[in-house]
Each structure stands twice: as structure tokens, then as C-alpha cells.
C-alpha positions in Angstrom: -36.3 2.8 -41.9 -34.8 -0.8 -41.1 -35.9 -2.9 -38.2 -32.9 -2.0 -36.4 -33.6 1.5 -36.7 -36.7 0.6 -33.9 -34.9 -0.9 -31.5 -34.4 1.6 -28.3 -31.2 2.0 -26.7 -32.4 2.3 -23.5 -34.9 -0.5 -23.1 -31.9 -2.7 -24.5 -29.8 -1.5 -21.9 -31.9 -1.9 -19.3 -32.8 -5.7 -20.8 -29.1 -6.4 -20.5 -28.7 -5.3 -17.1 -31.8 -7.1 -16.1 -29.7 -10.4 -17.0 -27.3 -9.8 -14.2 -27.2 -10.9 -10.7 -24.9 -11.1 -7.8 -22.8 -14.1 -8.0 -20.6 -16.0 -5.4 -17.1 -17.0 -6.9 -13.8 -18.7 -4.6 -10.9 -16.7 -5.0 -8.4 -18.9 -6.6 -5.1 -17.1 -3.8 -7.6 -17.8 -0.7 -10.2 -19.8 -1.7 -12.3 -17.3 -0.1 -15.7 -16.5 -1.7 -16.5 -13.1 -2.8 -19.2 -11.5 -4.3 -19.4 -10.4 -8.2 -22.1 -8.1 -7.6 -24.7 -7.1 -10.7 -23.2 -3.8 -11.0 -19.8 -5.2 -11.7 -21.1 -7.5 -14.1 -22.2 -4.7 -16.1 -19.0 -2.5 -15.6 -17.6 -5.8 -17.3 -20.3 -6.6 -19.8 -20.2 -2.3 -20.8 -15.9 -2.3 -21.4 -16.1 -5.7 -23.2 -14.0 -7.4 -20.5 -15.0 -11.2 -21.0 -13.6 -13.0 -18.1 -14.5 -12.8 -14.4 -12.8 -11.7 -11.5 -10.6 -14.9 -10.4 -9.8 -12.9 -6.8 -11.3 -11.2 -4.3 -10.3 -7.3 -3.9 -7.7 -8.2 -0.7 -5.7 -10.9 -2.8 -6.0 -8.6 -5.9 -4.6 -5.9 -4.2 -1.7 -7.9 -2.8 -1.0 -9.4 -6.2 -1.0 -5.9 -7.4 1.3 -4.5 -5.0 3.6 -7.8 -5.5 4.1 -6.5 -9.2 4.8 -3.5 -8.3 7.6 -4.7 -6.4 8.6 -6.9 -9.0 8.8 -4.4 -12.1 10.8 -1.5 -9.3 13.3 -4.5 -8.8 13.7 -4.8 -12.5 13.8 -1.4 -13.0 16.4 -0.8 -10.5 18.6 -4.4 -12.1 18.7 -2.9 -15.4 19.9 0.6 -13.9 22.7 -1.0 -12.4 23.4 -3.1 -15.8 23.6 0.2 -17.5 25.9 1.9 -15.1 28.0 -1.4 -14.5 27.3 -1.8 -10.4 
């Protein structure tokens, strides 16, 4: 048995999540600060996502919505390129 074979999943994990804390970021649309809460942190730190939320959730849902928009309008451009309106 190796060394690593001793080390428990679960204490690690709860090490890990230990390191976390709410943090206070400005939102780079509003310049609004918002809270990165611990729990997200970990939702991060768990699905290997390495950079931090650069906006709260209201200008990330607007920026969200304004793609949407964007890619319908492209959608419906490239329709009208193929059928020659």
C-alpha cells in the first residue's frame, strides 16, 4: 500500500472546501459588487473552471440574453442568404 493509498477522500474534500470563503468582486458591466459565495467557489474549484465570475447574475443574464439575440439574427441572415431575400 502506497502513501497515497491513506489519504481519505472525504477529509480532503472537506480540507478543500474549508479554503473557501465568500468573496466580494465589482462586476466589470456595472461596476456593482457581488458576492462569490464559498459554495460557488467550490461548484468552480469541483468542474475545474479556473477563472471567476467577472459579472454579477443581472448583467450576466443580460449579456446572455444579448447573445441570444445576436446568434437568432445570424441565424435568420444566413436563411435569407440561402433562399436569396
Amino acid at each position: 500500500m502506497s502513501a497515497t493509498d491513506d489519504v481519505d477522500p472525504i477529509a480532503e474534500s472537506n480540507d478543500v472546501k474549508s479554503d473557501f470563503q465568500d468573496r466580494s468582486i465589482a462586476c466589470i458591466d456595472c461596476n456593482e459588487p457581488f458576492t462569490w459565495t464559498a459554495g460557488e467557489q467550490i461548484f468552480f474549484h469541483d468542474k475545474g473552471l479556473k477563472n471567476e465570475p467577472k459579472r454579477c447574475k443581472r448583467c450576466k443574464q443580460a449579456k446572455n440574453e444579448r447573445l441570444t439575440s445576436q446568434e437568432r439574427t445570424a441565424r435568420c441572415c444566413k436563411r435569407r442568404a440561402i433562399n436569396g431575400r
